[in-house]
C-alpha positions in Angstrom: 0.0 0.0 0.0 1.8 3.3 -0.9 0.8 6.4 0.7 0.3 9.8 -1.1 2.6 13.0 0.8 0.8 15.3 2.1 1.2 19.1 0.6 0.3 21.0 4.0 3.1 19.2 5.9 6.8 19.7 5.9 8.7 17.2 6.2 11.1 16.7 9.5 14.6 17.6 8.9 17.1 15.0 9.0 19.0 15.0 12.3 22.4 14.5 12.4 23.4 12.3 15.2 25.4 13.4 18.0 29.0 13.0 17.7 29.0 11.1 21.3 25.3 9.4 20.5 25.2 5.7 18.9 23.4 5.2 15.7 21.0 2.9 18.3 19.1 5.8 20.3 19.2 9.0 17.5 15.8 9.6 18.4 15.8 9.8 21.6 18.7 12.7 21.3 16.9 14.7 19.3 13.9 15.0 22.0 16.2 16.1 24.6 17.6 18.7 22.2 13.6 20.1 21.8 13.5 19.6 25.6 16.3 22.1 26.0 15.1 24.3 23.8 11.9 24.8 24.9 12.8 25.0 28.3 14.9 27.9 27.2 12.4 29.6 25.2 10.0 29.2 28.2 12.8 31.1 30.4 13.2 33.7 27.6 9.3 34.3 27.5 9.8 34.9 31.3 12.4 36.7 31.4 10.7 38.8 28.8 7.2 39.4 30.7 9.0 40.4 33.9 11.1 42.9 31.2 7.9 44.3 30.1 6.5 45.0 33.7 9.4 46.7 35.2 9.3 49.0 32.2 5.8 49.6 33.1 6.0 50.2 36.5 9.1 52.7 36.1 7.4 54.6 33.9 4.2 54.9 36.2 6.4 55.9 38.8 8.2 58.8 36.6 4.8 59.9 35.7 4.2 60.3 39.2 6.9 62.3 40.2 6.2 64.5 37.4 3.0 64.8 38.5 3.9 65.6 42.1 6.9 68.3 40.8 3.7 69.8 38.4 1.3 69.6 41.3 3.4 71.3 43.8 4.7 74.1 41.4 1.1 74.9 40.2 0.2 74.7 44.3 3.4 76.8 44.8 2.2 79.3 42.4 -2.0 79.4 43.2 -1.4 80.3 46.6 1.5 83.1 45.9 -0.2 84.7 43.9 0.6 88.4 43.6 3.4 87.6 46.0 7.2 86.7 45.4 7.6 83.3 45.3 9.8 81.1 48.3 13.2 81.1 48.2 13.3 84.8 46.4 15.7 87.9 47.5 16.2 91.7 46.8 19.5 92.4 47.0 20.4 90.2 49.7 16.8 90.3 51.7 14.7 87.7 52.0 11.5 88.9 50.3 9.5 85.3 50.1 5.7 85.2 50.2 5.4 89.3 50.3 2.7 90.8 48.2 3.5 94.2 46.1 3.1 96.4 48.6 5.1 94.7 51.0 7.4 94.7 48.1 7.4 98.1 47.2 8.0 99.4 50.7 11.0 96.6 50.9 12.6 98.5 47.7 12.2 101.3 48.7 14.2 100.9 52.1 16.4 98.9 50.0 17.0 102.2 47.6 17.3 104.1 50.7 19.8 102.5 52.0 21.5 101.7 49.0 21.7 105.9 48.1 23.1 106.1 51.3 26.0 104.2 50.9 28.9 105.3 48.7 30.9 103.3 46.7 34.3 102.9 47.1 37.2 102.6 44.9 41.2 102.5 45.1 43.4 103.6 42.5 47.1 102.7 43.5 47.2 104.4 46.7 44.3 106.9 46.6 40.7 105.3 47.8 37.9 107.2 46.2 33.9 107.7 47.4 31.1 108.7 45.3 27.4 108.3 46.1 25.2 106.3 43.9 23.5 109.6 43.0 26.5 111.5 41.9 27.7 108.5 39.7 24.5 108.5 37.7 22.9 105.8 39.4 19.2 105.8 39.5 17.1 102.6 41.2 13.4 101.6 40.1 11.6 100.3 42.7 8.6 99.2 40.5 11.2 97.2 38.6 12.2 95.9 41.9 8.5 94.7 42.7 8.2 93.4 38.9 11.3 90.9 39.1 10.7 89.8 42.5 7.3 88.4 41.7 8.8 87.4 37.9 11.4 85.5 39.8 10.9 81.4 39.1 7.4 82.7 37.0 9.1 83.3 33.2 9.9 80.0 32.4 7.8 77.3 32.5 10.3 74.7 33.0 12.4 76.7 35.1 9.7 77.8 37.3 8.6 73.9 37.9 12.4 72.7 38.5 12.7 76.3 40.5 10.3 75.3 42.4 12.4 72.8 44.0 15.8 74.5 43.6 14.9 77.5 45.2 15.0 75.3 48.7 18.2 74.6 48.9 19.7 78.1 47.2 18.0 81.6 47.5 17.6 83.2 44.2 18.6 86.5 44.7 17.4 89.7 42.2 19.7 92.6 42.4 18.2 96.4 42.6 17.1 97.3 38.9 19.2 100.6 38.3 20.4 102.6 35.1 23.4 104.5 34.9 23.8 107.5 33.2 27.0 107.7 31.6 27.5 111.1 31.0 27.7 111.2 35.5 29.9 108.2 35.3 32.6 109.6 33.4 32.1 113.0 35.3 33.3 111.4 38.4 36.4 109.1 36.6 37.2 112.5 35.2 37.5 114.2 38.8 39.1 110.9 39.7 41.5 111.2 37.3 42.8 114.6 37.8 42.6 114.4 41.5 44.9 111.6 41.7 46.7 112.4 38.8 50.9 112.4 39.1 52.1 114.7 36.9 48.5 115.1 35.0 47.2 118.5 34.1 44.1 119.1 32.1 43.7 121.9 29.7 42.1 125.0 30.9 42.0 128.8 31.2 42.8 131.4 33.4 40.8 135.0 32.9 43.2 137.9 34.5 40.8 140.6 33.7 39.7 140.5 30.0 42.7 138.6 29.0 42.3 134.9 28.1 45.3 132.6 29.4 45.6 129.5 28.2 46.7 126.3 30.4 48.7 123.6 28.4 47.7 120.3 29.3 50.2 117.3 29.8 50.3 113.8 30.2 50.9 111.7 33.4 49.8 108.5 35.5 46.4 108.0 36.9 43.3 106.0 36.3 43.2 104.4 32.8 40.1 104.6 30.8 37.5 102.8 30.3 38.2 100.1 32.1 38.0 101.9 34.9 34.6 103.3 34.2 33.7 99.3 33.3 35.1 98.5 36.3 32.9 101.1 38.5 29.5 100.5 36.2 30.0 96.6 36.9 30.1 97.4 40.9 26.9 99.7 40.8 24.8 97.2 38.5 25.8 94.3 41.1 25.5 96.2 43.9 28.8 95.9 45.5 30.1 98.7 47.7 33.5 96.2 48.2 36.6 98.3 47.5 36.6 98.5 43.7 40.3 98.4 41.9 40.9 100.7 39.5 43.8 100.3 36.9 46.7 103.2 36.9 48.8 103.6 34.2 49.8 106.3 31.4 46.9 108.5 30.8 46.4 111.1 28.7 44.4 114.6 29.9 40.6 114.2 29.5 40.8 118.1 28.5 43.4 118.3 25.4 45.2 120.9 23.5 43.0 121.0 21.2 40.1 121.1 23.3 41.7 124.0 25.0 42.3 125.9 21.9 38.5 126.1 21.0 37.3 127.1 24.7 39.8 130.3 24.1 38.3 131.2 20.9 35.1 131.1 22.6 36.1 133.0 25.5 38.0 135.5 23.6 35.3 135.9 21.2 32.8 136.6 24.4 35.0 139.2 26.0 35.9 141.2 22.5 32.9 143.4 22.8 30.0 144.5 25.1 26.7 142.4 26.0 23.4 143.7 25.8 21.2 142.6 28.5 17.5 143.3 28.2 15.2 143.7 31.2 11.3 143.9 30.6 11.5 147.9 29.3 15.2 148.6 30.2 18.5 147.9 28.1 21.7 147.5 30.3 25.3 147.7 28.8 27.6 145.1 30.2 31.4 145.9 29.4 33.3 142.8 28.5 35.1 143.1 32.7 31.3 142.8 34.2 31.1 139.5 32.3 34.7 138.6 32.9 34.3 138.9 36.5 31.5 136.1 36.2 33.5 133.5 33.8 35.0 130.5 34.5 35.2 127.1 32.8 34.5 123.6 33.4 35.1 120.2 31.8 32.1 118.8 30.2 32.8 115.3 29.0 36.6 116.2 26.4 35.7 119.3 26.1 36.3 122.8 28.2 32.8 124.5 28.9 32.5 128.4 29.1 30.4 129.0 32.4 28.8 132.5 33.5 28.1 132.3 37.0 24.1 134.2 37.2 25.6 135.1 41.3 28.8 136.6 40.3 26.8 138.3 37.7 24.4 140.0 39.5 27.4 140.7 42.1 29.1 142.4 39.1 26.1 144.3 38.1 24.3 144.6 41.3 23.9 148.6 41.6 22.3 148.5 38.1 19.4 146.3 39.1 18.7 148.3 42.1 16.4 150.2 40.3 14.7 147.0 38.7 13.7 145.1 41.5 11.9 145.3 45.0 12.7 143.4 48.0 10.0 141.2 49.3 8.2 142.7 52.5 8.1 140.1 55.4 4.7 140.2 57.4 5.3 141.6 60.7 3.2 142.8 64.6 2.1 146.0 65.5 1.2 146.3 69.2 -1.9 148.4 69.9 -1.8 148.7 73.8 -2.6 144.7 74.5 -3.8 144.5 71.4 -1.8 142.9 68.0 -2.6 143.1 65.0 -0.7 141.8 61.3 0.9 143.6 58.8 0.3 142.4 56.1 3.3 140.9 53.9 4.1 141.8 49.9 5.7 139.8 46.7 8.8 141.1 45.3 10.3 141.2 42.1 13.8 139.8 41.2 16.1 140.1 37.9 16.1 136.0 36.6 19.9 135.8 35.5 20.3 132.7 34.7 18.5 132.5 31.2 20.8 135.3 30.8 24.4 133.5 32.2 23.3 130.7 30.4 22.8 132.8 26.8 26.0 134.6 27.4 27.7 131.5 28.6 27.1 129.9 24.7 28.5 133.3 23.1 26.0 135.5 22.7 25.6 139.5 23.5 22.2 139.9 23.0 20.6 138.5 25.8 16.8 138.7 28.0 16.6 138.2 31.8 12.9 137.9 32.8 11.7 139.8 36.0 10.0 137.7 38.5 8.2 137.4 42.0 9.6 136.6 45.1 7.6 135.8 48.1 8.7 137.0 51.6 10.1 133.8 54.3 7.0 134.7 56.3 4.0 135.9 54.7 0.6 136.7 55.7 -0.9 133.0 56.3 1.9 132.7 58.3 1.4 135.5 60.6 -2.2 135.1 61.1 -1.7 131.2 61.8 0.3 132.1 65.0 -2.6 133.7 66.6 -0.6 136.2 68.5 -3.8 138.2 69.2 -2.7 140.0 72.4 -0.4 140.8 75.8 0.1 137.5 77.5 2.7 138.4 80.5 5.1 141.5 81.0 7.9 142.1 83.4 10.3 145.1 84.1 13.4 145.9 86.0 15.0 148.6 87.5 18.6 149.7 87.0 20.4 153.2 87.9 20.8 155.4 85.0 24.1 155.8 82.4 26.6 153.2 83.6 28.1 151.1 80.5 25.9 148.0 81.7 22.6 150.0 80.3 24.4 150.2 77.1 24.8 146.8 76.7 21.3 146.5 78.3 19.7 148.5 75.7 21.7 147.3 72.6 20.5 143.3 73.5 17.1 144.4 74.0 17.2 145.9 70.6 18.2 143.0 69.4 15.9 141.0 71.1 12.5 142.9 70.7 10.2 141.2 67.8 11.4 137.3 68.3 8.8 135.3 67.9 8.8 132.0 68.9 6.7 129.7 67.1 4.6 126.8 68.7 7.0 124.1 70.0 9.7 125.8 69.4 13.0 126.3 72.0 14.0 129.8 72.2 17.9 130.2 73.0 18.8 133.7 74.5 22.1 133.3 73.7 21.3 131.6 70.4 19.3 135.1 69.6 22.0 137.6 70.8 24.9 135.7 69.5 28.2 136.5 71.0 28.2 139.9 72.2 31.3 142.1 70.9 32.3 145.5 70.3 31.2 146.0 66.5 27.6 144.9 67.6 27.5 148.1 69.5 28.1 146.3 73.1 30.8 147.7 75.5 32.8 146.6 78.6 31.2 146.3 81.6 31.4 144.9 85.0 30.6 141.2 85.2 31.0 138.6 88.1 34.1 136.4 87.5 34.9 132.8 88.5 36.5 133.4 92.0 33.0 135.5 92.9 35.1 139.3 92.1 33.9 141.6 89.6 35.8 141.8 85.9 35.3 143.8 82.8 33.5 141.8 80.2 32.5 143.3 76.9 28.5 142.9 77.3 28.9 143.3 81.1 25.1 143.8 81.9 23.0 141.9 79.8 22.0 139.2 82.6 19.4 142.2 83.1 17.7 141.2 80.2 18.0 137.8 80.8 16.6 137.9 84.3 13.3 140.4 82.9 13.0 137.8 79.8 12.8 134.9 82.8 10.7 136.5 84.4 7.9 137.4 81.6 8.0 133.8 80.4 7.9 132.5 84.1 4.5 134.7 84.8 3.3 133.5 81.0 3.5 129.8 81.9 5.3 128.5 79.5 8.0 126.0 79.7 11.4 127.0 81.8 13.9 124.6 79.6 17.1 125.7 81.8 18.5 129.3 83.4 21.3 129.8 86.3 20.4 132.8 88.8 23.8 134.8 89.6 26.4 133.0 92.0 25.8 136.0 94.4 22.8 137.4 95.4 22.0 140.8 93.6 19.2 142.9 95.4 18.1 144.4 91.9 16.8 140.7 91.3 13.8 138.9 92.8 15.5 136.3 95.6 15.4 132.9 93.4 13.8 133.8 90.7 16.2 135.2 88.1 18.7 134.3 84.5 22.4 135.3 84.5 23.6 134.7 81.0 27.4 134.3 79.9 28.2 133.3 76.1 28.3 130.2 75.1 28.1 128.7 78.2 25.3 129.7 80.6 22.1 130.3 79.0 18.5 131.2 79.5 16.0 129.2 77.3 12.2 128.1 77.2 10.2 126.6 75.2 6.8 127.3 73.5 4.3 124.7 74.9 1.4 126.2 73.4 -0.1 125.8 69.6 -0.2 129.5 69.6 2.9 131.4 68.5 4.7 134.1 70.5 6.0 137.4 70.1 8.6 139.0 72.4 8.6 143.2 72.9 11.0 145.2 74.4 11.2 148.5 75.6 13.6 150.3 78.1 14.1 153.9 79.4 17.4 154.9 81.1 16.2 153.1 84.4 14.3 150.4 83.4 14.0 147.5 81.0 10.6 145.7 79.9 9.3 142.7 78.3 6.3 141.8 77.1 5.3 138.4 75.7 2.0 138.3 73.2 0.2 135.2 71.6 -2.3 133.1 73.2 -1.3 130.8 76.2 -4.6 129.1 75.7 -6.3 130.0 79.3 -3.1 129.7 81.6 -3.3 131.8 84.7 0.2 132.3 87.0 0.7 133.0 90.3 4.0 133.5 92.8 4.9 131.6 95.7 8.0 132.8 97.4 10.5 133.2 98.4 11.4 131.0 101.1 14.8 131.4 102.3 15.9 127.4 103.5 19.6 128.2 104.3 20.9 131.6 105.1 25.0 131.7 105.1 26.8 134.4 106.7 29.4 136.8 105.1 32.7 136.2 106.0 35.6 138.7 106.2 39.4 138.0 104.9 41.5 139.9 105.6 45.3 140.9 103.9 48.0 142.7 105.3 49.0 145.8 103.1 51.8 147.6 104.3 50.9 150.0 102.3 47.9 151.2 104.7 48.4 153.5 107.0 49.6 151.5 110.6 46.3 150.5 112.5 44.0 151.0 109.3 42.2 148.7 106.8 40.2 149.3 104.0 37.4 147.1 102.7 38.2 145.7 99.1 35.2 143.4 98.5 31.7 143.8 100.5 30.6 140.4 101.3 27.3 138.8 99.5 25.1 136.4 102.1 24.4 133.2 100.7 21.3 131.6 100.8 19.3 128.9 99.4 15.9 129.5 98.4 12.9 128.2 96.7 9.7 129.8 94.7 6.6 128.1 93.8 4.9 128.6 90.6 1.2 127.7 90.1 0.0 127.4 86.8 -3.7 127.0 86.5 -5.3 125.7 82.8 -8.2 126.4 81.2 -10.0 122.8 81.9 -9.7 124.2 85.9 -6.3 121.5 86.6 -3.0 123.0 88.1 0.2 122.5 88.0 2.5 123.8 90.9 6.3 123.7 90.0 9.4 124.4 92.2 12.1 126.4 91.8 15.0 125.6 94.5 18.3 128.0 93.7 21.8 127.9 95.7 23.5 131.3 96.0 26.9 131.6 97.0 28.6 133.4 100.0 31.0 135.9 98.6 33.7 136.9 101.3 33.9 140.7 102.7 37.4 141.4 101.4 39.4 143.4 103.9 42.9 145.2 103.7 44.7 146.5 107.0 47.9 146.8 108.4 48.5 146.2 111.7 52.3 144.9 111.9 54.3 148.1 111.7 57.7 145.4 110.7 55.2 144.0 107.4 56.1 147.4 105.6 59.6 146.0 105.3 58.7 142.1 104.4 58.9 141.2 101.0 56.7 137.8 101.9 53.8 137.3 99.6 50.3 138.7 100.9 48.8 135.7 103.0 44.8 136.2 103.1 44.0 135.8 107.2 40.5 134.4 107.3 
């Protein structure tokens, strides 16, 4: 029977035998060989599916860290909104979590304290300062605000990888500032020449109308531009470390050249008159008037021409009398108790510096507009004092036409119209000023250190003093701080008086009302008066006093003088009791409450000074003079 092959089924290979195998057992070989292979396969499949998983799982776990970094940076930034972000500085502060107007006032102290601080710079052995403002720096605290909140927001990818970097290192933003150039180089250029070693700029010198020109020259200093890179690199960072600047061989900012063209200028200026037009008037200026007012100054290389408007108007000053009127100040008049305001008035005043600046760019045909200037205190002012009438007035007596009234008389001249306004401290001495000879004050007896009496030039004026402490003590406003004499003077109420020595004992008191307060004085040749007006809102003052605690006797010294008669003496010094004293004042308010205040005061014993001679052998001893107490 033969058997057809089927078409569908291939045929098994032929096997080879194994080398080591027996032509008796080929088949069974060959199974093992499947047997292996399978098992292999099976381990492979394994091997595989495990493969598969991992890959799997890792991913899901990437996923979910990217989903936790995403989650918290999108948490980060939902709940700072309109702050700055955690882990975000200004210029070294930590500013995290503040909202813009925290911000904004943190820039702003930031800027404050930044314009504050100069920057400093060395240049071989010369350190140099500027301030940020006079280097051309300006900051922008809005751009501050902007940048702290931008910080970790601009970049998507940034911001979500920020969001975790910014834990472990602060992202600081440094104060947005510009620089202006022109400023920059101004201060290298005064750098330059300041430290310059044989340097000299170009320039001129004006010796009348004649223009003399400076040569310039070369030598070592600060080399440009590094340095000016050098100082615009600091101020953009923010570093007010010691900056190094470069010295070498430098060239003068201000050439010949330069030089050259300034003296044509300046030349050209002074070669014939300037017209100067005011409103209606036409003033001649001959080429020394404008001389007197010209200078020059470097402006970036070049040599500018500069007339000064102050020297100008000093140069011309008689000529504008004419043209102008001097503001009037508002001032008091006193009608018995009664003050009243008088009213204050604009004046005019010649604008020069259009004018300078004209003349200073060549030309002779120039205008100066006339304008108004208001008086330091005008009407508002007065009349928001409220000095409406006599608040307290004291006089004392003194003997007629000895040198002290002089001196009394000239500082009550000065003093009379002070006012002091509400709050304010008024300083007697302050006021008077030192009081000399060309101030119209003359020498006078005045109590020394050691209790005697010694010329003084002003001798006297502890008069005024005491009749000023007095009038503000019966006012009821504030005693800040006044001496009484070291000896008792009987022209003075016990206690309660003001010596006054310059600088160093003074008489002052201070304005505790909201009212202001104006000081009057007026004298005769035996008496000086003041008289304090305003408003001391309802005070009423009375006296208590004086009561003498301590009396101390006078005791007499005596000295031999051989030069007395034998058996006489001769007093030198008449003794001053000492005593210590108080005085009460009372002040009563307006709301009914008082206020009692006490005023304790040590006088001195001054000795009764005695000469005699009662040891007919002193008139031959040439022993010092021993004081015998």
């Amino acid at each position: 029977m033969t058997t057809e092959p089927n078409p569908d089924r291939t045929p098994n290979p032929p096997v080879a035998p194994d080398a080591d195998s027996t032509s008796a057992t080929p088949r069974s070989h060959s199974a093992e060989a499947r047997a292996r292979r399978a098992r292999s396969q099976a381990r492979s499949a394994r091997r595989s599916g495990h493969s598969d998983a991992e890959r799997a799982w890792l991913l899901v776990g990437i996923l979910c860290i990217a989903l936790v970094i995403v989650a918290t940076s999108a948490f980060e930034r939902l709940t700072h909104q309109g702050e700055a972000l955690p882990g975000v500085s200004l210029a070294g502060q930590d500013v995290s979590g503040k909202s813009t107007p925290e911000l904004l006032d943190t820039a702003r102290i930031l800027i404050a304290q930044r314009s504050a601080t100069g920057f400093a710079a060395i240049a071989g052995k010369n350190e140099l300062t500027a301030s940020p403002a006079a280097l051309g720096a300006t900051y922008d605290p809005e751009a501050a605000v902007s940048a702290s909140r931008e910080a970790g927001r601009s970049n998507p990818i940034g911001a979500i990888l920020g969001t975790f970097m910014r834990r472990g290192h602060t992202k600081n933003i440094s104060l947005p500032v510009s620089i202006d150039n022109a400023m920059l180089a101004g201060v290298l250029d005064g750098w330059q020449r300041s430290i310059g070693d044989g340097l000299v700029d170009g320039s001129l010198i004006f010796k009348g109308t004649e223009v003399i020109e400076v040569t310039p020259k070369s030598g070592t200093s600060i080399v440009r531009p590094e340095a000016d890179d050098a100082m615009r690199e600091a101020i953009i960072n923010g570093d007010t470390r010691l900056v190094r600047l470069p010295v070498g061989e430098t060239e003068p900012v201000i050439n010949e050249a330069a030089t050259r063209r300034a003296a044509r200028k300046a030349r050209a200026l002074l070669a014939s008159p300037v017209t100067l037009t005011i409103r209606d008037s036409t003033l001649k200026l001959d080429p020394s008037s404008v001389a007197s007012a010209l200078t020059v100054r470097p402006s970036g290389r070049e040599l500018q021409l500069v007339v000064d408007p102050q020297a100008l108007r000093t140069s011309i000053a008689q000529s504008l009398v004419p043209l102008e009127t001097p503001p009037k100040e508002a001032t008091f008049a006193v009608e018995g108790s009664k003050v009243k305001v008088i009213p204050s008035a604009t004046g005019t005043v010649v604008d020069l510096v259009p004018a300078a600046k004209a003349m200073s760019g060549g030309s002779h045909n120039v205008d100066a507009p006339v304008g108004e200037v208001a008086p330091a205190h005008d009407t508002a002012w007065a009349e928001g004092l409220h000095i409406n009438g006599l608040v307290s007035t004291y006089t004392t007596n003194h003997p007629c036409c000895m040198a002290r009234v002089t001196n009394i008389h000239t500082g009550a001249a000065a003093l009379n119209g002070a006012i002091v306004e509400p709050g304010a401290t008024f300083s007697l001495n302050n006021h008077l000023g030192q009081r000399t000879l060309d101030k119209g004050y003359v020498v006078a007896p005045a109590i020394a250190a050691d209790l005697s009496y010694e010329d003084a030039v002003g001798g006297g004026v502890s008069q005024l003093s005491t009749t000023l402490f007095n009038a503000v003590f019966f006012g009821g406003y504030q005693d800040v701080t006044h001496t009484v004499h070291s000896l008792y003077l009987s022209r003075y109420p016990l206690g309660r008086e003001a010596t006054l020595n310059y600088p160093s004992i003074d008489n002052r008191f201070k304005n505790d009302t909201k009212n202001g307060v104006l000081i009057i004085t007026s004298f005769s040749s035996t008496s000086i008066t003041v008289s304090l007006y305003g408003d001391n809102e309802g005070r009423t003052v009375r006296a208590e006093g004086p009561n003498i605690i301590e009396t101390i006797p006078v005791v007499v010294e005596y000295t031999e003088d051989p030069t007395l008669p034998i058996g006489t003496e001769k007093e030198l010094f008449a003794g001053h009791t000492g005593y210590v004293v108080e005085n009460f004042r009372i002040i009563k308010y307006a709301d009914g409450t008082e206020k009692r205040q006490r005023f304790r005061e040590r006088y001195q014993m001054g000795k009764q000074k005695v000469a005699r001679n009662l040891d007919p052998a002193a008139t031959t001893t040439t022993a010092p003079l021993v004081p015998l107490l």
